[in-house]
C-alpha positions in Angstrom: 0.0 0.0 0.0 1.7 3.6 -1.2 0.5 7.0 -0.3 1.0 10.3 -2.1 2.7 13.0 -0.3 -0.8 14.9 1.1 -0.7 11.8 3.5 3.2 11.1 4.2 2.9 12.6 7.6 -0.1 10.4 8.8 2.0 7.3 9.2 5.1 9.4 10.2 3.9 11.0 13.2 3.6 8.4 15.6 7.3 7.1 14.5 8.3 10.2 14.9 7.3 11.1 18.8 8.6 7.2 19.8 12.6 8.6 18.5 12.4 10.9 21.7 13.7 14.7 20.9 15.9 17.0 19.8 19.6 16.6 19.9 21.3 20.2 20.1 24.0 21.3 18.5 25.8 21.4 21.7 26.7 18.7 24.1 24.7 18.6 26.9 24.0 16.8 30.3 21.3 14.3 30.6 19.3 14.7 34.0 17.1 12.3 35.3 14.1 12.4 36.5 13.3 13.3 40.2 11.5 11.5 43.2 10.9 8.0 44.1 10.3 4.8 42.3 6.1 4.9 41.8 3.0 3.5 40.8 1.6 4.8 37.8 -1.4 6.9 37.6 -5.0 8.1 35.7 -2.7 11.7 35.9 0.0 10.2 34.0 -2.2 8.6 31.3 -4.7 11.4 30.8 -2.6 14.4 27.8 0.1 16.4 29.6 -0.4 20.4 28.9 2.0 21.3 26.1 4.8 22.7 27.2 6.5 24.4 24.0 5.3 24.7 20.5 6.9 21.7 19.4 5.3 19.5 22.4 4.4 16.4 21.1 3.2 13.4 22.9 2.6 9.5 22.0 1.0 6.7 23.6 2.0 3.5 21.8 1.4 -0.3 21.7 2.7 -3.4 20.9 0.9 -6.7 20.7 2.4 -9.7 19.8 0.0 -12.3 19.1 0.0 -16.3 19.7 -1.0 -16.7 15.6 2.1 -14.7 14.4 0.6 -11.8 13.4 2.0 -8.5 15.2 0.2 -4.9 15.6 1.6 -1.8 16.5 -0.8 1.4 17.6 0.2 4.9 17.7 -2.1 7.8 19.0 -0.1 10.9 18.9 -0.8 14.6 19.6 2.0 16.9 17.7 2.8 19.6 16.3 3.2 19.5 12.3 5.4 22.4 10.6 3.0 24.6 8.4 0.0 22.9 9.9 -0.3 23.5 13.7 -1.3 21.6 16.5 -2.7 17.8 14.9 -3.9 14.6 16.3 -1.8 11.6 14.8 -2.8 7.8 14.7 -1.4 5.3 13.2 -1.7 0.9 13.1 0.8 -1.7 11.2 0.0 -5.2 11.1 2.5 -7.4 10.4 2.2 -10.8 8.9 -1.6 -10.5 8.7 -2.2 -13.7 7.0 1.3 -13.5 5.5 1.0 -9.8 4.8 2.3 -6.7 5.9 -0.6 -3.3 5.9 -0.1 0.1 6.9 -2.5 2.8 7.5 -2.2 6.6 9.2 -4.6 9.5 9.9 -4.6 12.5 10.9 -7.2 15.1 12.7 -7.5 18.7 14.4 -6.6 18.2 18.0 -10.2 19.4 19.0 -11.1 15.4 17.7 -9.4 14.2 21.0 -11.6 14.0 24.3 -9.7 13.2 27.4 -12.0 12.1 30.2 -10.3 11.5 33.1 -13.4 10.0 35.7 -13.6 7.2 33.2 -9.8 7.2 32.4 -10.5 7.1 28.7 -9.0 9.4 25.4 -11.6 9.5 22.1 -10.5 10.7 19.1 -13.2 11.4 16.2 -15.7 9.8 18.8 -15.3 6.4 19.3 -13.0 5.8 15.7 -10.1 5.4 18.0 -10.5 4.5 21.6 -8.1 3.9 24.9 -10.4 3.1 27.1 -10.3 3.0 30.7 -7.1 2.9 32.8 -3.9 1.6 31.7 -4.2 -2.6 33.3 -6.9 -5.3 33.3 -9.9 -4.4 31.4 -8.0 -1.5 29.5 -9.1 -1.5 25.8 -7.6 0.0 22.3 -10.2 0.2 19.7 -8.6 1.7 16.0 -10.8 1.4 12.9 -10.2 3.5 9.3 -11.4 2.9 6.2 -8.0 4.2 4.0 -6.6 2.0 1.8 -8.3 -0.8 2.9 -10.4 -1.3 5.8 -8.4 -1.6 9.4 -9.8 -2.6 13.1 -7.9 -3.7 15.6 -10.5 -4.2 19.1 -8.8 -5.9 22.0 -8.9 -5.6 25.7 -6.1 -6.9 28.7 -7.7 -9.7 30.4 -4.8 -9.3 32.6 -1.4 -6.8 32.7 1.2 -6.4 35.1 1.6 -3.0 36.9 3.6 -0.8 35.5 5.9 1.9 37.6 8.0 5.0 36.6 11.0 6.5 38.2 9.7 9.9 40.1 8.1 12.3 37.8 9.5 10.8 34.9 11.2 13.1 33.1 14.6 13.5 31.6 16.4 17.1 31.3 18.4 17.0 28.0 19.8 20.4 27.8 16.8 22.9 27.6 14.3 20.2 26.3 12.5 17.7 28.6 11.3 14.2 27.5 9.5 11.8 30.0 8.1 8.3 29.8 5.7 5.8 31.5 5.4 2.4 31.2 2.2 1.4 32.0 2.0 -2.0 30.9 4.9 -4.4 30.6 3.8 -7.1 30.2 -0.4 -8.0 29.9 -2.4 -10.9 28.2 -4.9 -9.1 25.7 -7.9 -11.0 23.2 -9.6 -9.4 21.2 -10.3 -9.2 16.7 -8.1 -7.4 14.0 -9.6 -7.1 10.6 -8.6 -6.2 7.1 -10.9 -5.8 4.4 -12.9 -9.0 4.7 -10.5 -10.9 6.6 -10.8 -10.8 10.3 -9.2 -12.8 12.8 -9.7 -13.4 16.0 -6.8 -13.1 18.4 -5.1 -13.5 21.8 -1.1 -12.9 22.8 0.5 -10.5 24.8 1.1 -6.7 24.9 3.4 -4.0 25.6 1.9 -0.4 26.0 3.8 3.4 27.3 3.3 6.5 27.2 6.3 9.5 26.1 6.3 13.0 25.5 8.8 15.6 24.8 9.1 19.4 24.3 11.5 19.9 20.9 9.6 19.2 17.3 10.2 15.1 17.2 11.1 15.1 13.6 15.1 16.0 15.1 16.0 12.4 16.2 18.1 11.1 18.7 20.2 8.8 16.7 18.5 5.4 18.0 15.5 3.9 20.3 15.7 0.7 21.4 12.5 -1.1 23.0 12.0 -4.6 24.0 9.5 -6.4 25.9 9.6 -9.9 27.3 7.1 -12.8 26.1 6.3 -14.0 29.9 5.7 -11.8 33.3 8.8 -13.1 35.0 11.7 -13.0 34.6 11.2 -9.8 32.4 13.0 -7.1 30.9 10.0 -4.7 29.0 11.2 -0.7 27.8 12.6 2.0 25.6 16.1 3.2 25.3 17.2 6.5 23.8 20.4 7.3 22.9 21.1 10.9 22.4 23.8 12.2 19.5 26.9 12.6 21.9 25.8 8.5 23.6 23.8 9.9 26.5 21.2 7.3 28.0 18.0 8.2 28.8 14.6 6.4 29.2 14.3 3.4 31.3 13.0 -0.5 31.4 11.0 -2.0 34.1 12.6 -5.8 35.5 10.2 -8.5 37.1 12.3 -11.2 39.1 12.3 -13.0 42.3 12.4 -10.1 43.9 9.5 -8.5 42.2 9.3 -5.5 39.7 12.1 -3.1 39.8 12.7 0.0 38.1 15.4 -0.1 35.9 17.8 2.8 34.7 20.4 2.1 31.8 24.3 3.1 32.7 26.2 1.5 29.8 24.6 -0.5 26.4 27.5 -2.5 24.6 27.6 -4.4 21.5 29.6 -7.3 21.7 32.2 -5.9 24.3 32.4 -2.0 23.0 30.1 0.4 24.1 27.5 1.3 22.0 27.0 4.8 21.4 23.7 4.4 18.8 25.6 6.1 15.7 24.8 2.9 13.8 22.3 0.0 14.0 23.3 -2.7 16.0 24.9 -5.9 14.2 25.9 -8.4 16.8 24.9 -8.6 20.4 22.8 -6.0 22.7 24.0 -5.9 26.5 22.3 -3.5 28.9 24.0 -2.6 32.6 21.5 -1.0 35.1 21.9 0.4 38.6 20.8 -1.0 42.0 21.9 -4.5 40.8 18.7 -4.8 37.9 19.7 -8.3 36.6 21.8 -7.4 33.1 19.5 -7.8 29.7 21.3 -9.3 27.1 20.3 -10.4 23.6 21.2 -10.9 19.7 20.2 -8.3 17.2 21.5 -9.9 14.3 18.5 -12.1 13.0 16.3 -9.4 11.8 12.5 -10.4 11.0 11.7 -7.1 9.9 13.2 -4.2 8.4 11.3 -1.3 7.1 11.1 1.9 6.1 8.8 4.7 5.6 9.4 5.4 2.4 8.3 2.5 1.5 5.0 4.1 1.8 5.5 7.4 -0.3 5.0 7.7 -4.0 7.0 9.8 -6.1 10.4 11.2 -5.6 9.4 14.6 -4.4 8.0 13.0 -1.3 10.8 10.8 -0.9 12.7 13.8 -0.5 10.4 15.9 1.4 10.0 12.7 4.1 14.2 12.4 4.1 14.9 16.1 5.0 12.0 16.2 7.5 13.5 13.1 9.4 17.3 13.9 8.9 17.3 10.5 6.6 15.7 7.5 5.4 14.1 6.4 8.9 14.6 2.6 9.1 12.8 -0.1 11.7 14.6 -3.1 12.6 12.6 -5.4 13.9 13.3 -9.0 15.8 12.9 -11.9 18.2 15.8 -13.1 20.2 16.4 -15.6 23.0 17.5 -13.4 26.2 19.6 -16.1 28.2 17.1 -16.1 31.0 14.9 -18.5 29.1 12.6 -15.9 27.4 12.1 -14.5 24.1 12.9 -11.0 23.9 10.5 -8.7 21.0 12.6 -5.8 20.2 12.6 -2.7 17.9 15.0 -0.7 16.9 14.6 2.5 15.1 17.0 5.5 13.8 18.1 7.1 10.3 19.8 5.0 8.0 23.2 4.2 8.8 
């Protein structure tokens, strides 16, 4: 499926916000966030107040399920060059029947209805849904009729707790980004349709929340995020790696101990540091603090790796999608054994190397 350039930014804006925020020109300290380790809350779920012009802010999911077949949901509120303040949303499924389908839209931000006594976001009334807090019985409802017909409609029959360090927010120079995992890990069931095919579905789910103040179409160079295919032992978050190396974002780890909130000090590949300038060939190892058991995997079986180009027609908006994302923005895509007896689903996403 191929879209002409008057839609490029419908499937780009949710990508976009998930790559964290702008790198200066100049190096600066990372800051982390302040406070205790905490439960997450209807506050943190519900839109934050926009902070800068450029504020942008994503809530995204990722659902592997049992047949095979893999979604990804992205309901974004930005801020699009030329065009103001816009609502973003976004669904891939991947190997649907075999198949891989794309589809994006895009709305004026007075389509989104955040009700906070029901702990539920609307957008275009009940086209897109997140309904009711972040755990069991939370459900994500997406249907569009653009290029095809899409509906994804499933619900967490169960979800581990999620928990973010303090408020949550980073301090990159004078930008802020923050993050909240609210579901690491949860069992969902549900039905996902295309056209005439639908399929009814069950697997798990991985689901946070990020925002940041700088326009998100300036990258930081890579994002890693993983999730784990069992509750325990489990590794499930996002890594951003600014352009001088700088860490920031964290993962949440589910042992013996119970869940712990863990915050990256050092990512190597295959015994160097890894500093994100490329994409990651050989082996993944993350160190934490406070003794987080180390996450470790291989990167170098890739079961998907695309591009969003791949979606624009004609070489004007090949262009026009390059120099608004600094490059050809790739996503490298995998499964991989994580030496604690789980699969590890991971993503990795940046400009082309």
């Amino acid at each position: 499926m191929r879209l002409q350039i008057k839609n490029f930014a419908n499937i780009a804006v949710g990508v976009f916000a998930l790559l964290a925020f702008t790198a200066t020109a100049n190096a600066a300290d990372v800051v982390a966030p302040t406070g205790a380790d905490r439960a997450l809350t209807v506050n943190d779920f519900m839109p934050h107040k926009a902070l800068s012009k450029e504020f942008n802010e994503t809530w995204s999911y990722q659902f592997v399920f049992d047949n095979g077949t893999r979604a990804f949901v992205n309901y974004s509120l930005l801020h699009v060059p030329g065009s103001g303040r816009k609502i973003g949303c976004d669904l891939s499924f991947w190997n649907f029947n075999g198949k891989t389908y794309s589809v994006g839209r895009q709305y004026p931000p007075e389509r989104l209805v955040a009700n906070k006594e029901k702990a539920t976001i609307a957008i275009k009334t009940d086209e897109y849904l997140l309904e009711n807090k972040p755990g069991k019985g939370h459900r994500v409802f997406y249907s569009a009729d653009k290029g095809g017909k899409f509906l994804l409609d499933v619900t967490f029959e169960s979800a581990v707790s999620g928990m973010v360090p303090g408020d949550g927010i980073w301090t990159y120079g004078s930008q802020k980004f923050a993050q909240y995992i609210h579901i690491p890990y949860g069992r969902v069931t549900g039905k996902i349709a295309y056209n005439d095919d639908t399929l009814t579905v069950k697997g798990y789910a991985y689901m946070d929340q990020t925002w940041q103040t700088a326009q998100a179409t300036d990258m930081a160079v890579r994002t890693i995020n993983f999730s784990t295919n069992d509750k325990s032992p489990m590794h499930a978050g996002r890594i951003t790696l600014t352009a001088e190396g700088q860490l920031m974002g964290y993962a949440l780890f589910n042992g013996p101990q119970g869940m712990k909130v863990a915050i990256p000090t050092k990512i190597k590949e295959g015994g160097t540091e890894y500093n994100g300038k490329k994409f990651p060939k050989t082996t993944l190892a993350f160190e934490w603090k406070n003794g987080v058991t180390p996450l470790v995997f291989p990167v170098n079986k890739v079961l998907q790796k695309a591009s969003l180009l791949d979606k624009i027609d004609g070489w004007f908006a090949k262009k026009a999608m390059k120099v608004a994302a600094g490059g050809e923005v790739l996503f490298y895509r995998g499964r991989s054994q994580n030496g604690l007896g789980k699969n590890i689903d991971w993503a990795i996403t940046g400009v082309k190397d």
